[in-house]
TORVO-516313 format. One record per residue: x, y, z of N, C-alpha, C in turn; residue in one letter. Coordinates in steps of 0.2 Angstrom, whole numbers, padded with zeros to 4 digits, always signed. Layout:
N
XYZXYZXYZa;...
This chain:
215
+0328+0620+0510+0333+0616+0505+0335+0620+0500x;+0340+0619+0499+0344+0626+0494+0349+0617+0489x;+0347+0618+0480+0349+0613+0477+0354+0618+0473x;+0360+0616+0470+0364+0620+0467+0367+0614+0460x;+0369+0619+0456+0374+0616+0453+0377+0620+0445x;+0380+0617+0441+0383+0618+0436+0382+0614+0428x;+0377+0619+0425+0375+0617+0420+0375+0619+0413x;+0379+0617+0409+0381+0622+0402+0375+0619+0398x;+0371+0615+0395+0366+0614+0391+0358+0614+0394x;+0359+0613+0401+0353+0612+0404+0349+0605+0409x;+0355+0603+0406+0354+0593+0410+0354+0594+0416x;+0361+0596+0419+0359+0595+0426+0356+0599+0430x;+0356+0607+0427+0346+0612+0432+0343+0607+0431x;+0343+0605+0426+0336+0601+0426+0334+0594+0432x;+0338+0591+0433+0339+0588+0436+0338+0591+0443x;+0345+0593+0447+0343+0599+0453+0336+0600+0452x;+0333+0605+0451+0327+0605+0451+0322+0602+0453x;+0322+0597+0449+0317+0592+0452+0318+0587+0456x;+0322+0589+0458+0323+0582+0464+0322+0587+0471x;+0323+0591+0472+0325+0596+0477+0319+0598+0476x;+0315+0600+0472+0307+0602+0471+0302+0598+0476x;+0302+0591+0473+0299+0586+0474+0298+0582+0482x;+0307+0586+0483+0309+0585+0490+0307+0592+0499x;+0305+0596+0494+0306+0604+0497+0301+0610+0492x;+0295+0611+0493+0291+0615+0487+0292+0623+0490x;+0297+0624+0495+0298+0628+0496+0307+0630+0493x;+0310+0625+0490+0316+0626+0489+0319+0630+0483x;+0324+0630+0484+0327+0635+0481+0335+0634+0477x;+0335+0632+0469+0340+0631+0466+0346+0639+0462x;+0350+0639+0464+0354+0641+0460+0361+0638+0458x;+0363+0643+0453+0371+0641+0451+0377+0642+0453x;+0381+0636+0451+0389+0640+0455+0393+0642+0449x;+0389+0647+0446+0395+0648+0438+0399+0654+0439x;+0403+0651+0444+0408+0656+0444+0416+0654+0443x;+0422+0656+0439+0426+0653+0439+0432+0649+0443x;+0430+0654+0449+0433+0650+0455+0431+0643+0454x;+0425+0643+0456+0421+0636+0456+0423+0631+0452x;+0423+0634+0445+0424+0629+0439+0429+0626+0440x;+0435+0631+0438+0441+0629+0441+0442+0624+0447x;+0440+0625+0451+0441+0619+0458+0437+0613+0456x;+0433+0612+0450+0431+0604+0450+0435+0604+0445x;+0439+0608+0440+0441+0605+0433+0447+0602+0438x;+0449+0606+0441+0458+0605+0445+0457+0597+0449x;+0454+0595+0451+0451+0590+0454+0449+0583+0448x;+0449+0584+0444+0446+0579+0435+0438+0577+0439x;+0433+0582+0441+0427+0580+0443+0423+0581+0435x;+0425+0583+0431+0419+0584+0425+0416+0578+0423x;+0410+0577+0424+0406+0571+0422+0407+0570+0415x;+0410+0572+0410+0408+0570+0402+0413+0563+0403x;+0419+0564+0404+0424+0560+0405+0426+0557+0412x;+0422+0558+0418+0423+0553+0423+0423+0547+0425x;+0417+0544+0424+0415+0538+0425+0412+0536+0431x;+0415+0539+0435+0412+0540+0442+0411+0547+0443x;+0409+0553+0442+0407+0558+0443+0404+0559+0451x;+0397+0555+0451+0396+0556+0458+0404+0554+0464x;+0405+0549+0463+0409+0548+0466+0414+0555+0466x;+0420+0557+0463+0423+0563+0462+0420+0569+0466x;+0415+0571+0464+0412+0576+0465+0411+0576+0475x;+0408+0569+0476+0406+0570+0483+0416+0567+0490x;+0420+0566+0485+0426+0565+0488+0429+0574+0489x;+0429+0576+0484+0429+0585+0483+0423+0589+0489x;+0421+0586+0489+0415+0589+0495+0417+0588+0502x;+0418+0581+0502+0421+0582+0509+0427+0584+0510x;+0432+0585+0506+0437+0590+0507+0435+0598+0510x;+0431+0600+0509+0428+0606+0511+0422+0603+0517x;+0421+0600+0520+0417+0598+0525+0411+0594+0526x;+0406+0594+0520+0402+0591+0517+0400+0584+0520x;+0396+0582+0523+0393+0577+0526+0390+0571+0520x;+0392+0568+0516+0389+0564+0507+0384+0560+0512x;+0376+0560+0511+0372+0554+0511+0371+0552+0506x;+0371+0550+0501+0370+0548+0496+0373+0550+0488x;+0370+0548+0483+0373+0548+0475+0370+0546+0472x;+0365+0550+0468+0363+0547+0461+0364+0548+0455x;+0366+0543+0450+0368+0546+0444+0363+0546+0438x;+0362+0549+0435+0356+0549+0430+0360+0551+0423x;+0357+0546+0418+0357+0547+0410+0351+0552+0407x;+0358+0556+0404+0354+0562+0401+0355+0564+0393x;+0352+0567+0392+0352+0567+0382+0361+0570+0382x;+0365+0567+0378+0372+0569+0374+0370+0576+0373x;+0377+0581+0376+0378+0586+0375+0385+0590+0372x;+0389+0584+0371+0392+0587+0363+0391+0588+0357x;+0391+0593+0356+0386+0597+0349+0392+0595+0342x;+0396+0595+0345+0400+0595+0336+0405+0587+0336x;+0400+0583+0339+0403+0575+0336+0397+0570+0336x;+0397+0567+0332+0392+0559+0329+0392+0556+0335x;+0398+0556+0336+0398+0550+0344+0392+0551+0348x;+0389+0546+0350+0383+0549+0356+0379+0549+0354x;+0376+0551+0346+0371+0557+0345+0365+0552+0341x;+0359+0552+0346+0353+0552+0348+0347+0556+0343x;+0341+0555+0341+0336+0557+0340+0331+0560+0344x;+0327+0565+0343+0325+0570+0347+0320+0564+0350x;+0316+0560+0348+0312+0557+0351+0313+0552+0356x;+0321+0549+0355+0325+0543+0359+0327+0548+0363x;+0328+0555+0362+0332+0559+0368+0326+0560+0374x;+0319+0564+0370+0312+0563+0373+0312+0558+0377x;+0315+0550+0378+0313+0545+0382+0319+0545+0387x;+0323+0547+0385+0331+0549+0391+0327+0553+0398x;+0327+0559+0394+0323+0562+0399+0317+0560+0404x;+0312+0556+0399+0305+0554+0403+0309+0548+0409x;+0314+0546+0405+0314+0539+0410+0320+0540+0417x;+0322+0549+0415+0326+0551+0422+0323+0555+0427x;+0318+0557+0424+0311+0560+0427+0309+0556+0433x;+0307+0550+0430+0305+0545+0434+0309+0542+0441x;+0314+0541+0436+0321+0538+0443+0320+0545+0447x;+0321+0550+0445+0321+0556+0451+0317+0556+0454x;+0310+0554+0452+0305+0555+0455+0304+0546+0460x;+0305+0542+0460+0306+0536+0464+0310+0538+0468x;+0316+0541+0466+0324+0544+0470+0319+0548+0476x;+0315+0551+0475+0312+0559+0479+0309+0552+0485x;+0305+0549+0483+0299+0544+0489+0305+0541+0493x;+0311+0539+0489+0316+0536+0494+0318+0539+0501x;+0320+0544+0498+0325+0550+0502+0318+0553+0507x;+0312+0555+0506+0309+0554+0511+0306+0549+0514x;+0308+0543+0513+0309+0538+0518+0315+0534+0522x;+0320+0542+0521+0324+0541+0522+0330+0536+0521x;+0327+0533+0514+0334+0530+0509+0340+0532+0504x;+0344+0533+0504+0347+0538+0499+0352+0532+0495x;+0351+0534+0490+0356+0530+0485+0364+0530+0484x;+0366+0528+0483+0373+0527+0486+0377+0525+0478x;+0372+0527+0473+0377+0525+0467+0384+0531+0465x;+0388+0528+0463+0394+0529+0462+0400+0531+0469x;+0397+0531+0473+0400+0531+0481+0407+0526+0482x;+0405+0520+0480+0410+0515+0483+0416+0515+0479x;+0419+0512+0482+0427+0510+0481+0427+0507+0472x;+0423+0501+0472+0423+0497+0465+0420+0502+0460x;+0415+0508+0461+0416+0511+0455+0421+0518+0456x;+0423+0518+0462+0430+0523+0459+0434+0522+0456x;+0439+0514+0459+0440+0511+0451+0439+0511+0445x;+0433+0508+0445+0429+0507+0437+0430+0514+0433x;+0430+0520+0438+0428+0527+0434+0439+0528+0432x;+0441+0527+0437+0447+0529+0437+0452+0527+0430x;+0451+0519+0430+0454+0515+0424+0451+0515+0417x;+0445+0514+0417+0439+0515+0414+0438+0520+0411x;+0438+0525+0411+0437+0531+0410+0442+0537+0410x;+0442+0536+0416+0445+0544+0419+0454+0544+0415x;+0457+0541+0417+0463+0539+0418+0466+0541+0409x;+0459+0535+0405+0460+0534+0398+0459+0542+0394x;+0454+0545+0395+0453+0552+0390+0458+0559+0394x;+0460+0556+0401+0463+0562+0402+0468+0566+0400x;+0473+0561+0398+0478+0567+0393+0474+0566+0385x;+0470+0565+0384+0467+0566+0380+0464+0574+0377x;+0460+0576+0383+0455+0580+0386+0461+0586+0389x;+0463+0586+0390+0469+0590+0395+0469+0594+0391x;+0470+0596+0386+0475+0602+0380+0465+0605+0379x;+0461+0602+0380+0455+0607+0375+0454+0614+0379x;+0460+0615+0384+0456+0621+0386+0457+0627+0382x;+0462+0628+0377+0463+0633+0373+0459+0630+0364x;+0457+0626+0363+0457+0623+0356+0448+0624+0355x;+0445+0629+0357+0440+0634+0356+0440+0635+0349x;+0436+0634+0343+0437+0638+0339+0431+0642+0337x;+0430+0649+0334+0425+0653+0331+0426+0653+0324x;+0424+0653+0319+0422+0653+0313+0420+0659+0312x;+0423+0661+0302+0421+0667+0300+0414+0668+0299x;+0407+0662+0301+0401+0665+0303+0400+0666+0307x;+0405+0671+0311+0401+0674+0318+0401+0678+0316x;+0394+0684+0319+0391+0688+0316+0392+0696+0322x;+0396+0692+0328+0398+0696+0334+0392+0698+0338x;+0387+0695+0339+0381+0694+0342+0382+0696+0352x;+0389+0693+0353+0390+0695+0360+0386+0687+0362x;+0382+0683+0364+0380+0680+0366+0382+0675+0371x;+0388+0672+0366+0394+0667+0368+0398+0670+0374x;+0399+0679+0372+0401+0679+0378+0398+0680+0384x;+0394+0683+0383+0387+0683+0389+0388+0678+0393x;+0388+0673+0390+0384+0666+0392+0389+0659+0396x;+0396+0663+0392+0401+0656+0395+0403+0661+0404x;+0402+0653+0408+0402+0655+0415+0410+0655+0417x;+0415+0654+0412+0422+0654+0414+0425+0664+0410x;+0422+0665+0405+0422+0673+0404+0428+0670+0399x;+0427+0665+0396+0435+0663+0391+0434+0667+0384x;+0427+0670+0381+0427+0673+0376+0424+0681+0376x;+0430+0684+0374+0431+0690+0375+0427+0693+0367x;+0425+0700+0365+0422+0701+0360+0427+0709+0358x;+0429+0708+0350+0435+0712+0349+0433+0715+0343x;+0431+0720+0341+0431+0721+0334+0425+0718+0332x;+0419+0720+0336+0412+0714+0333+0415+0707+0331x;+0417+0704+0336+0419+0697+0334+0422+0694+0341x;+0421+0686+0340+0422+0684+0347+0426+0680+0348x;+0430+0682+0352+0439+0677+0352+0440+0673+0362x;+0440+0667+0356+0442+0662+0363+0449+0663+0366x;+0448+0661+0372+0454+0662+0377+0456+0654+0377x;+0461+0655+0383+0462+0646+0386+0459+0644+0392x;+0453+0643+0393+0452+0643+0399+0443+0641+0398x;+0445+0636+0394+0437+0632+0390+0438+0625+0396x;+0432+0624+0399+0431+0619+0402+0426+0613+0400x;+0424+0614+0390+0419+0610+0387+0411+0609+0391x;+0410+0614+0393+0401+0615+0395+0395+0615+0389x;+0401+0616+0384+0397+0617+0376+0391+0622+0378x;+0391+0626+0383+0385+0630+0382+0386+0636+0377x;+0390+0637+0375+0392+0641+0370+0388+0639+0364x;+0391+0633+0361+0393+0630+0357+0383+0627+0356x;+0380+0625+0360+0375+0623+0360+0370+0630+0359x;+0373+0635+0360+0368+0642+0359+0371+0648+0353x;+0376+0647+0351+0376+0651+0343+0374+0651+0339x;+0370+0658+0337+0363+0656+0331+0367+0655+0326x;+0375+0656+0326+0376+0655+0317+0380+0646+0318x;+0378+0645+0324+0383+0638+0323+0391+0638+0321x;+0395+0644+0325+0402+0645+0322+0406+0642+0327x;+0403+0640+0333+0407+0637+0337+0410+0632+0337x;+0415+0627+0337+0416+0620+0338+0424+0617+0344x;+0422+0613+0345+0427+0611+0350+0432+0605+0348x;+0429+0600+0349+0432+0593+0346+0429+0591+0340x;+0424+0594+0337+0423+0592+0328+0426+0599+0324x;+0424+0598+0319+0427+0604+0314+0417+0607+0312x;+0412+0603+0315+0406+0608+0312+0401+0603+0318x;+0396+0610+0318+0393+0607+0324+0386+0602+0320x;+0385+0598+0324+0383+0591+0323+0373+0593+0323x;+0372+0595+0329+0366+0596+0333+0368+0601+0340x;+0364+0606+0340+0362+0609+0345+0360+0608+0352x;+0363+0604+0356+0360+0601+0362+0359+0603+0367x;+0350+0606+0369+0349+0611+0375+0343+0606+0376x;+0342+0607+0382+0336+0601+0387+0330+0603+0381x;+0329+0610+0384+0320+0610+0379+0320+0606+0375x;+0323+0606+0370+0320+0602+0363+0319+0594+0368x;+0321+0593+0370+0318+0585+0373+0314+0584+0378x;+0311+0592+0381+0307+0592+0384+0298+0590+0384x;
């Protein structure tokens, strides 16, 4: 079994991993951070911050390419936009995020090998629900942030940010690191600069949100 995915804070390896673990101790996770990749789910509005139906999206984009979908699960995971109030959690409530999707994973796992698979977000009433609901609503909202990146004059030109982003949007000029257009809000940047210079949709970053701390 080979578990994949796409994860700018740490939520969803985290996830993959243990459900495919759980499922397979022989198995093997990696990532799709590659830009092609990203590209073809942003082009599709598959990003979970804003879909409402994410499972749903993502496994309609699959069988586009051949993908057989038995199942869907959706799991709540600690908020991972670093420079807004909206959302934002305490490390101990977040601590209970994670214990209590642990758990669903781990019931999820006993299903599946009895051959059950969960079917959330699959059907037609939450395509809707995500479409009108959500998706529909923040999209031209969301649509413009792929260039509205900013660095601050605390960046210290560490290279990091650029290391790190899986779209290669932040190039490093002059010991200093300059956003492109082609930000897909992963906040894994943004959640890993030591000087906190990054921000997207706030003007200052709120909390740093990476799994460990809630580990």
């Amino acid at each position: 079994m080979i578990g994949i995915y796409l994860s700018g804070t740490g939520n969803t390896k985290h996830c993959v991993e243990k459900l495919v673990n759980l499922l397979d101790d022989t198995a093997r996770c990696i990532p799709l951070e590659t830009p092609y990749i990203i590209n073809m789910l942003e082009n599709e509005n598959t990003m979970g911050l804003f879909s409402g139906d994410g499972t749903g999206c993502t496994a309609r984009l699959l069988k586009k390419y051949g993908a057989e979908i038995l199942g869907g699960l959706q799991i709540k995971m600690p908020d991972s936009v670093c420079d807004s109030k909206l959302l934002k959690k305490g490390i101990e409530e977040n601590r209970q995020i994670v214990k209590n999707a642990d758990k669903r994973i781990e019931q999820t796992a006993e299903q599946i090998k009895r051959g059950i698979y969960p079917k959330e977000g699959l059907s037609f009433i939450a395509h809707i629900k995500g479409l009108f609901g959500q998706r529909l609503w923040f999209y031209r909202k969301t649509i413009y942030y792929t260039d509205k990146l900013k660095i601050s004059d605390s960046c210290i030109g560490c290279g990091l940010c650029s290391k790190e982003c899986p779209m290669k949007n932040i190039k490093m000029k002059e010991n200093r690191a300059v956003p492109g257009k082609r930000c897909t809000m992963c906040y894994r940047c943004i959640s890993l600069c030591p000087q906190k210079a990054i921000t997207l949709l706030g003007k200052k970053v709120q909390e740093q949100c990476r799994l460990e701390k809630y580990e």
